[in-house]
C-alpha positions in Angstrom: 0.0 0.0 0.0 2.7 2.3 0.5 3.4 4.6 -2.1 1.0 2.8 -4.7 -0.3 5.2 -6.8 -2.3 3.4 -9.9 -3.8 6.4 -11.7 -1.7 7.7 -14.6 0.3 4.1 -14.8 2.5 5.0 -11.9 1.7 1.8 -10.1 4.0 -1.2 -8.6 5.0 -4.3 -10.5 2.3 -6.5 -8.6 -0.3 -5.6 -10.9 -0.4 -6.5 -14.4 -0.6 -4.0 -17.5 -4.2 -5.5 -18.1 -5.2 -4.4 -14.3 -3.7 -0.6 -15.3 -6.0 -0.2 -18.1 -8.9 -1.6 -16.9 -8.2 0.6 -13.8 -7.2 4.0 -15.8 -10.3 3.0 -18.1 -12.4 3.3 -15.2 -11.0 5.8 -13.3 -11.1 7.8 -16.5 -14.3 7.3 -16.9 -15.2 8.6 -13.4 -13.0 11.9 -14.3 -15.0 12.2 -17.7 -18.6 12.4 -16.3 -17.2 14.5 -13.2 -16.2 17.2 -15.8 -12.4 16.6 -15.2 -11.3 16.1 -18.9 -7.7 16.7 -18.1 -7.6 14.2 -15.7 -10.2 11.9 -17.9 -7.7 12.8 -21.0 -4.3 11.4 -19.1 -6.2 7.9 -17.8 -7.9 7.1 -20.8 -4.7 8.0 -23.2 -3.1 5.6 -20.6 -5.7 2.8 -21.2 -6.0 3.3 -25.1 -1.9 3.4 -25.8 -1.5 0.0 -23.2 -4.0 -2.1 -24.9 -2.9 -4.6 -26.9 -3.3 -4.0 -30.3 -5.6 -6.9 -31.0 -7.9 -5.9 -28.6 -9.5 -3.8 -30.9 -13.1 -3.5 -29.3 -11.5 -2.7 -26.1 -9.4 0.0 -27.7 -12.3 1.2 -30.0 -14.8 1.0 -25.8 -11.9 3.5 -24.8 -11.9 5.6 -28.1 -15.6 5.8 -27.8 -15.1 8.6 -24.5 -11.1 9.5 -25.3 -12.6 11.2 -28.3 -14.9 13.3 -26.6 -13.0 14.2 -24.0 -9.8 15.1 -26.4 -12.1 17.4 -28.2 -13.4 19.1 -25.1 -9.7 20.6 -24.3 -9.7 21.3 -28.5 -7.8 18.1 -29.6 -9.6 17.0 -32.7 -9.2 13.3 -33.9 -8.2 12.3 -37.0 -10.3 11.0 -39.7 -8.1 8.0 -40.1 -8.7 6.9 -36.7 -12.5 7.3 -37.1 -12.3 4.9 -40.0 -10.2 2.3 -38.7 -12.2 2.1 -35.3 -15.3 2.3 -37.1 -16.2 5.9 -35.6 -17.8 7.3 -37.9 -20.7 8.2 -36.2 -17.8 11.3 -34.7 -17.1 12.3 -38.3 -19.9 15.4 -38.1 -19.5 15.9 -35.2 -15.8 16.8 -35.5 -16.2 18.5 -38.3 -19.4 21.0 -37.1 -16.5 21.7 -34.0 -14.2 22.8 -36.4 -16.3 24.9 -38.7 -18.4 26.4 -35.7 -21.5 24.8 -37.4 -24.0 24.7 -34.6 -26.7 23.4 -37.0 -24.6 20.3 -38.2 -23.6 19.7 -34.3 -27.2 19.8 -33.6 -28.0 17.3 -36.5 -25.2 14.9 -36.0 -25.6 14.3 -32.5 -29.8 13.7 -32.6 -28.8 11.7 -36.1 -26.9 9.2 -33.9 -28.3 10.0 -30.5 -29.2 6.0 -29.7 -25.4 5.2 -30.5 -24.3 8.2 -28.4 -26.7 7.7 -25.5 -26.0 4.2 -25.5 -21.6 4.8 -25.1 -23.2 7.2 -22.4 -21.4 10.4 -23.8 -24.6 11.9 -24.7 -23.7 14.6 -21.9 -20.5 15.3 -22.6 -21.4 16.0 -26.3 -23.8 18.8 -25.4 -20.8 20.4 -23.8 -19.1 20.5 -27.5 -22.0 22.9 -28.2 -19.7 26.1 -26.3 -17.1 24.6 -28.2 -18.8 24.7 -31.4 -20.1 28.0 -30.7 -16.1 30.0 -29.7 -14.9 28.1 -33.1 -18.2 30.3 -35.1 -17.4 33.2 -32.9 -13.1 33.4 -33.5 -13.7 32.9 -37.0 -15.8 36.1 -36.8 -13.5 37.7 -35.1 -10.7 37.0 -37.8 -12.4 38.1 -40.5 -13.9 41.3 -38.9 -9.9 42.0 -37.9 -11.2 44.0 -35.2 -11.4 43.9 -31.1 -14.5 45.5 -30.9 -17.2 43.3 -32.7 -21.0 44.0 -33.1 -23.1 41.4 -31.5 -25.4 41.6 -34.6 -23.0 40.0 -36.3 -22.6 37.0 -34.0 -26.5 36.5 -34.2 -26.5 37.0 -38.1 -24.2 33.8 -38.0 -26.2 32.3 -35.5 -29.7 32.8 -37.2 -27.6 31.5 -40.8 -26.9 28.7 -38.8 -30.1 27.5 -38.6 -30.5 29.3 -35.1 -33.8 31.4 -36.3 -35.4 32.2 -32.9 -31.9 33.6 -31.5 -32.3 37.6 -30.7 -30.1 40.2 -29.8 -30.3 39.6 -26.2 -29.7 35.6 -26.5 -26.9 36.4 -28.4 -25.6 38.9 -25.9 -26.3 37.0 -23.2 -24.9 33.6 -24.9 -21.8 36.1 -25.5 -21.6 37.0 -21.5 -21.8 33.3 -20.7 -18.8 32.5 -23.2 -16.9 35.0 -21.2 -17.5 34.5 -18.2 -16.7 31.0 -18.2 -13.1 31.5 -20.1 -13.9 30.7 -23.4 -13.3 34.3 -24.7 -11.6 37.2 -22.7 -13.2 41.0 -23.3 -16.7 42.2 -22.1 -19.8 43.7 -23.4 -20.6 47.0 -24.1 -24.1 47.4 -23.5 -25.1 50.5 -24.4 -23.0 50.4 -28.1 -24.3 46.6 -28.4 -20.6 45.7 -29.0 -18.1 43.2 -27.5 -15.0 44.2 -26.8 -11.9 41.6 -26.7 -9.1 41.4 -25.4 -5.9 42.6 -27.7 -3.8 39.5 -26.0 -5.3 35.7 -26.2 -8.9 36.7 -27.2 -9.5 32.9 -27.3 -7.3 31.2 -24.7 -6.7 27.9 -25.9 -9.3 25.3 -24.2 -6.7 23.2 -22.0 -5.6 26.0 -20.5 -8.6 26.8 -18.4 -10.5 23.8 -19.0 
């Protein structure tokens, strides 16, 4: 007992690699639906890259919630990988997080909600929505090349989307959410409808507050 630490692989020789995945698999599992996705990311890397090869429905069980949880602190899987596993049902899905498209997010997940309900990630895949959402709103920011953006234009992009019901307060408020949970650093100016960002790190990267 002394000194045995089994999270993260750090674990004396008693216990067999099988016992250190099954045990990160689990304990990453436990991290993922606590909302610790650095802590779920580090387990269940350590249960995917142990595996033995052959084992390819255990590795594909552990790629079913790494995935997720890799793309929750912005770490986008490759396409390759989702063929090879037979993941395709994460092939919209990764690309509405990349292109900000809310309305193919949307789709994807209800399109293969039994699958996703079923790998009980449901959840966690509503939290790629914010995700979705900061990748729509950078990309606006880019292309206006300016730190103080109109919130009109967010919910033009939003109501393009598919999104027709959002308004100008949704938006704005959707906007103040964003920032005060990390996602983008700046503030909104009220009374000029206009949000204002910051001129260093407008977008922190996602693993850094996540």
């Amino acid at each position: 007992s002394s000194g045995i630490n089994a999270e993260y692989g750090d674990i004396k020789d008693e216990f067999s690699i099988a016992d250190r995945v099954t045990y990160n698999y689990f304990i990453g599992m436990r991290h993922m639906f606590k909302n610790e996705f650095k802590g779920a990311d580090k387990c269940l890397s350590f249960a995917f890259n142990n595996c033995l090869r052959t084992s390819t429905s255990n590795k594909r069980k552990i790629l079913i919630c790494l995935i997720p949880v890799k793309m929750t602190l912005g770490i986008m899987p490759k396409v390759a990988i989702l063929k090879q596993y037979n993941l395709q049902e994460f092939e919209g899905v990764v690309e509405a997080v990349k292109c900000g498209n809310i309305k193919l997010l949307n789709d994807t997940i209800e399109k293969n909600a039994a699958f996703f309900i079923r790998a009980g990630i449901y959840l966690i895949l509503e939290k790629l929505k914010v995700i979705t959402l900061r990748n729509l709103f950078k990309k606006i920011y880019l292309i206006t090349g300016t730190f103080q953006i109109d919130v009109a234009r967010f919910q033009v992009a939003l109501n393009w989307l598919g999104l027709e019901d959002v308004d100008s307060d949704e938006t704005e408020c959707i906007l103040a959410n964003m920032i005060n949970d990390g996602y983008i650093k700046g503030y909104i100016s009220e009374q000029h409808k206009k949000i204002v960002v910051s001129k260093v790190t407008a977008f922190p990267k996602l693993s850094s507050f996540l």
